[in-house]
Z-matrix of the N, CA and C atoms (Angstrom, degrees):
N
C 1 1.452
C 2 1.524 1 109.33
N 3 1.406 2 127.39 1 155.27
C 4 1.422 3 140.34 2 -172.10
C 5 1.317 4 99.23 3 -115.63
N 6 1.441 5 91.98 4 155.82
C 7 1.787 6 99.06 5 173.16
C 8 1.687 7 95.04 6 -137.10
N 9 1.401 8 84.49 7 154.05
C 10 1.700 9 115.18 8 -160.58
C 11 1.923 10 94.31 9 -118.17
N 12 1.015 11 95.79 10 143.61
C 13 1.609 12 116.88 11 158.69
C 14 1.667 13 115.28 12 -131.06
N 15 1.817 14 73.88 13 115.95
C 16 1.605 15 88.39 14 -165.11
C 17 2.013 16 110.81 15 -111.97
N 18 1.367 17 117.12 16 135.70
C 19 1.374 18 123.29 17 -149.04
C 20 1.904 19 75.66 18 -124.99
N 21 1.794 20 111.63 19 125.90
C 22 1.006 21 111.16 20 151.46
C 23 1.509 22 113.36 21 -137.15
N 24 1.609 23 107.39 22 148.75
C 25 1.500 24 113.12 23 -169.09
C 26 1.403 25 91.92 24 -111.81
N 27 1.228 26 134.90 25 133.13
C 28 1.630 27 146.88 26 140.25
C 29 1.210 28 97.46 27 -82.46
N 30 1.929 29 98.30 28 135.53
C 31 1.793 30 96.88 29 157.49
C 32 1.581 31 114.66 30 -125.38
N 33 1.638 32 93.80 31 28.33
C 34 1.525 33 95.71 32 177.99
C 35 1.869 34 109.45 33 -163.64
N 36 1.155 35 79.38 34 60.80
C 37 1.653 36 99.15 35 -178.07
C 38 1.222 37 124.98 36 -56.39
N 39 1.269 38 133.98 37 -12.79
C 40 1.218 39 141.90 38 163.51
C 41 1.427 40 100.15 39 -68.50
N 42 1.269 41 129.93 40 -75.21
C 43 1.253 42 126.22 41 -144.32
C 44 1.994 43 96.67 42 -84.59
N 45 1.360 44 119.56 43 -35.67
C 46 1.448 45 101.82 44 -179.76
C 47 1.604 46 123.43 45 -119.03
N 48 1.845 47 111.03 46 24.97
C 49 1.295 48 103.43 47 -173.03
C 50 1.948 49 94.67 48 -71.21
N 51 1.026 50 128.80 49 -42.57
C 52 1.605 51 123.60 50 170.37
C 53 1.694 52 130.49 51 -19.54
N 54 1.198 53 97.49 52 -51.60
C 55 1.359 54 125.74 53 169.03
C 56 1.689 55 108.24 54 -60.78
N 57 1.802 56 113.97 55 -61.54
C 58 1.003 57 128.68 56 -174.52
C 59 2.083 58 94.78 57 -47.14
N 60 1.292 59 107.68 58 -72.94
C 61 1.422 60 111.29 59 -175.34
C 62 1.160 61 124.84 60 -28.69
N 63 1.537 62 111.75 61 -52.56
C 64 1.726 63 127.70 62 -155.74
C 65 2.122 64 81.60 63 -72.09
N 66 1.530 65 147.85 64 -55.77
C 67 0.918 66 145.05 65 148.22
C 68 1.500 67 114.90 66 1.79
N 69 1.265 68 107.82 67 -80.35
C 70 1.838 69 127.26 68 -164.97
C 71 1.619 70 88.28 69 -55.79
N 72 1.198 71 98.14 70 -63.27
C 73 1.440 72 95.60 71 -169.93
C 74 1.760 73 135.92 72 -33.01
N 75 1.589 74 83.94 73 -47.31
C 76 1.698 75 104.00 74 -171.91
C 77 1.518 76 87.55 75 -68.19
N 78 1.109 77 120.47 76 -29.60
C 79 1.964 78 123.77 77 -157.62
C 80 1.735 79 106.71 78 -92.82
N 81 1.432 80 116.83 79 -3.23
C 82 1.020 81 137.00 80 177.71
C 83 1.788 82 138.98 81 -19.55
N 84 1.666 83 87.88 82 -45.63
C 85 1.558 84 102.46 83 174.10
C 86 1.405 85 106.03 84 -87.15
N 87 1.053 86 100.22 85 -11.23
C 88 2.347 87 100.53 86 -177.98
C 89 1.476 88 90.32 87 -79.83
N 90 1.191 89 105.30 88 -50.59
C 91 1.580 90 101.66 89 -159.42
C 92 1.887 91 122.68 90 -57.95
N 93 1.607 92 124.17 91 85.67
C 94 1.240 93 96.33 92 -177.16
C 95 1.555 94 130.66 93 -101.83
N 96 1.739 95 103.40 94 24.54
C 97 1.366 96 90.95 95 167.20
C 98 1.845 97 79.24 96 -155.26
N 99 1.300 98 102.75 97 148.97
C 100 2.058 99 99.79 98 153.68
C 101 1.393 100 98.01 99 -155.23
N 102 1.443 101 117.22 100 158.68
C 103 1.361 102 154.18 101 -136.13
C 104 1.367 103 106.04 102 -157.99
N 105 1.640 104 120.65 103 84.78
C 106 1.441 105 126.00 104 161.50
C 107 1.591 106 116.58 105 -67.32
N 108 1.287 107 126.30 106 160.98
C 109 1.346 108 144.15 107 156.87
C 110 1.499 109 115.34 108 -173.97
N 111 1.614 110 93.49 109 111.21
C 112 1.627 111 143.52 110 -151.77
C 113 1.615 112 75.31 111 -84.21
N 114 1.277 113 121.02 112 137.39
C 115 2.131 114 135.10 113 137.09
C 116 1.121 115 83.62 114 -99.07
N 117 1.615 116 146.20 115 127.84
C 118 1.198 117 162.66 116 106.94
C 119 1.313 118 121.08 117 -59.15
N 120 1.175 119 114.71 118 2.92
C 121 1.427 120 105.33 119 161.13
C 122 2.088 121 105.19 120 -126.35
N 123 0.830 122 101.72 121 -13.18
C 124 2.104 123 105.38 122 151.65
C 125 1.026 124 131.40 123 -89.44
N 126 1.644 125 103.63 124 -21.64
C 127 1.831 126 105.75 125 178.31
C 128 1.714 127 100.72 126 74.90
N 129 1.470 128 130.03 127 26.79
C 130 1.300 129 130.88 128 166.15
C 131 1.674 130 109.05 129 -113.48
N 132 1.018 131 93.20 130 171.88
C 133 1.752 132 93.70 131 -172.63
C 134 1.560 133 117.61 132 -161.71
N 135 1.448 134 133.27 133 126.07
C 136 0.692 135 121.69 134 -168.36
C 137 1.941 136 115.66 135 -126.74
N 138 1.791 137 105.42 136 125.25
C 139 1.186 138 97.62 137 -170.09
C 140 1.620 139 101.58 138 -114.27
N 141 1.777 140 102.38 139 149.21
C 142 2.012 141 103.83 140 163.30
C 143 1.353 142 96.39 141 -119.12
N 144 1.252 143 93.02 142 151.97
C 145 1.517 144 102.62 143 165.94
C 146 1.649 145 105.33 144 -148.35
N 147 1.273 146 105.34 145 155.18
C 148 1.663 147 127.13 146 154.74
C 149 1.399 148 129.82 147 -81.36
N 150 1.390 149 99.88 148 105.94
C 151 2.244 150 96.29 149 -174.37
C 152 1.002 151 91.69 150 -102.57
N 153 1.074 152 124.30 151 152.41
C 154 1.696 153 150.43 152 172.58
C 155 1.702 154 109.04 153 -153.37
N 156 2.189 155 101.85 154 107.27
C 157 1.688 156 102.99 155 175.70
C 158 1.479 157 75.91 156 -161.77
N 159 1.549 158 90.20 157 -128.90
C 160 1.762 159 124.33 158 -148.65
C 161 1.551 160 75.99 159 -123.60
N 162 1.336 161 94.59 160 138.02
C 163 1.775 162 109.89 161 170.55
C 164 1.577 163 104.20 162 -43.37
N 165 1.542 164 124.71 163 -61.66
C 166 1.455 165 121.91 164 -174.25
C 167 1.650 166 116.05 165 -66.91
N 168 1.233 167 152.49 166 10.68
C 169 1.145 168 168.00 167 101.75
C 170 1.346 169 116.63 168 -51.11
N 171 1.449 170 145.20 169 -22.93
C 172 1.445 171 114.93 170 142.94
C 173 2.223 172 106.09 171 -96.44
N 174 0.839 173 118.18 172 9.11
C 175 1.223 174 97.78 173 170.56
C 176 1.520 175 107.61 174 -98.70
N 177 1.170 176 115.58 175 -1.61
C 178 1.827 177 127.99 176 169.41
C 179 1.532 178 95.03 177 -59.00
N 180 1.749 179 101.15 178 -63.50
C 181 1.457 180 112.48 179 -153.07
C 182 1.913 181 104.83 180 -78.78
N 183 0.870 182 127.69 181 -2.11
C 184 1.707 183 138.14 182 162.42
C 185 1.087 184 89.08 183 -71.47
N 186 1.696 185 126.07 184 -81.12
C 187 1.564 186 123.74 185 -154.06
C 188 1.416 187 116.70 186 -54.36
N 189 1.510 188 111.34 187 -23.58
C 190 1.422 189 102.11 188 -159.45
C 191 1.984 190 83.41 189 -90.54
N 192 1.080 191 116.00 190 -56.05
C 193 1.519 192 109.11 191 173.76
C 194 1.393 193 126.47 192 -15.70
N 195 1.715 194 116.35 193 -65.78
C 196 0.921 195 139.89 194 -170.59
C 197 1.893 196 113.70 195 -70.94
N 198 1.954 197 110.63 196 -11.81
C 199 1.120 198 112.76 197 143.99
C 200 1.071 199 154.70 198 -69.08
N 201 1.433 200 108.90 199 -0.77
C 202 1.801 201 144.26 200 -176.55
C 203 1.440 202 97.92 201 -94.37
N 204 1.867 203 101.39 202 117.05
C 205 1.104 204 86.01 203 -175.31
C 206 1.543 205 118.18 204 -101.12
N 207 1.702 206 111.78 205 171.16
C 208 1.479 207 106.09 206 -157.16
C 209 1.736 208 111.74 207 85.32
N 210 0.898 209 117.33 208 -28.18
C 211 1.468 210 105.02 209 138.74
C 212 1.418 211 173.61 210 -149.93
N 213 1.408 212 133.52 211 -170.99
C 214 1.145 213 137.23 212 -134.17
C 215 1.739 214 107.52 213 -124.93
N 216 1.024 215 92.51 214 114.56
C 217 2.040 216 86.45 215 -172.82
C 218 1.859 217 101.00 216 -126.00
N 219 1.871 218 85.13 217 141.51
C 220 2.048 219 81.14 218 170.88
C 221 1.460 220 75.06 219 -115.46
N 222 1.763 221 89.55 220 -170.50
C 223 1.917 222 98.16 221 164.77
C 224 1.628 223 106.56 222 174.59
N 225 0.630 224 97.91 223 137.02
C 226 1.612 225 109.88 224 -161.42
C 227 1.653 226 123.96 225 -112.47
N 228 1.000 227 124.43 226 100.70
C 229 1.546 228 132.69 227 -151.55
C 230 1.341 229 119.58 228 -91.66
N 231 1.815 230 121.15 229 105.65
C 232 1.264 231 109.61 230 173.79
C 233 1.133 232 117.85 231 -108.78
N 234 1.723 233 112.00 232 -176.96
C 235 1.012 234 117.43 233 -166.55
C 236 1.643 235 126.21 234 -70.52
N 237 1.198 236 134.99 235 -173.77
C 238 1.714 237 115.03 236 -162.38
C 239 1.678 238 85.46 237 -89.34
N 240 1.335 239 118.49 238 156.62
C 241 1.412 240 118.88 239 129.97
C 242 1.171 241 170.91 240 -135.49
């Protein structure tokens, strides 16, 4: 299995970090580390996380991300170790 480092930007966290969650959640067992940082005074937010699966189980969890709208995800894939 590979692990991914995944960078997501919200730019409207009030209205779709909910959405964002119910996502992470379902994606839950991939996920083995994430790292919030809340702007509470922009209403942006910025999360990392560590995926670790099968290429088609984190490219589930990109697509479904990248259906939330307002935001913006990179992610950068290394090798297993």
């Amino acid at each position: 299995m590979a692990i991914q480092i995944v960078a997501i930007q919200m730019d409207d966290r009030n209205h779709h970090a909910p959405r964002l969650q119910e996502v992470l959640t379902s994606h839950g067992c991939n996920i083995k580390v994430r790292l919030g940082v809340p702007d509470m005074c922009d209403g942006k937010g910025l999360i990392l996380l560590v995926v670790e699966g099968e290429e088609g189980d984190r490219e589930a969890l990109l697509s479904e991300i990248r259906g939330v709208p307002s935001v913006t995800v990179s992610s950068i894939d290394l090798p297993p170790y």
